[in-house]
C-alpha positions, 0 to 999 in steps of 0.5 A: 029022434037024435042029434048025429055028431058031425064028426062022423063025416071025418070017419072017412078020412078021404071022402072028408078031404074030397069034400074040403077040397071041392067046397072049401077051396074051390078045387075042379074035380079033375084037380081032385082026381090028379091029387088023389090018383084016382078017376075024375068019376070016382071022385065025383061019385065020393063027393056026392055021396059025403054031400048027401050024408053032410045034407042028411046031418044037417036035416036031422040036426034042424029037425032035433032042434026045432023038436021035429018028430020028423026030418019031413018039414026040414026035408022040404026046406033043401028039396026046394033049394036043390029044385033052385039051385040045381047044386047040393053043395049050394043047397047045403049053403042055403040050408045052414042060413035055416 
């Protein structure tokens, strides 16, 4: 198993800002589509898609640490964190308090 930079979410320039824009500073989707120019449903759709390869970084980075063969045990830990908090941004927080 290898560690992924997570420099390679910044790869894409706008998903990234997408991403910044909703976690960081609190920003509504719509707020995002108005700054962007592009549809609230497309904003939504980037944001998740970037959430979900954040999260798998982060599984696969736990995992390597913790000299997993896996990213099964470190899979479970967020499973259940979506299955609380219904959010993947705040399962993502929960995940790096691991």
């Amino acid at each position: 198993m290898k560690d992924i930079p997570y420099s390679i979410l910044k790869q894409d320039e706008r998903a990234y800002e997408i991403m910044l824009l909703r976690d960081q500073y609190g920003n509504t989707f719509t707020d995002i589509a108005r700054e962007c120019e592009i549809s609230v449903s497309r904003v939504v759709q980037i944001y998740n898609k970037i959430k979900i390869k954040q999260i798998r970084l982060y599984i696969n980075h736990i995992a390597v640490v913790f000299g997993y063969k896996g990213t099964s045990q470190v899979r479970k830990v967020y499973d259940d964190a979506y299955e609380c908090y219904q959010e993947w941004s705040y399962a993502c927080v929960s995940g790096e308090e691991v």
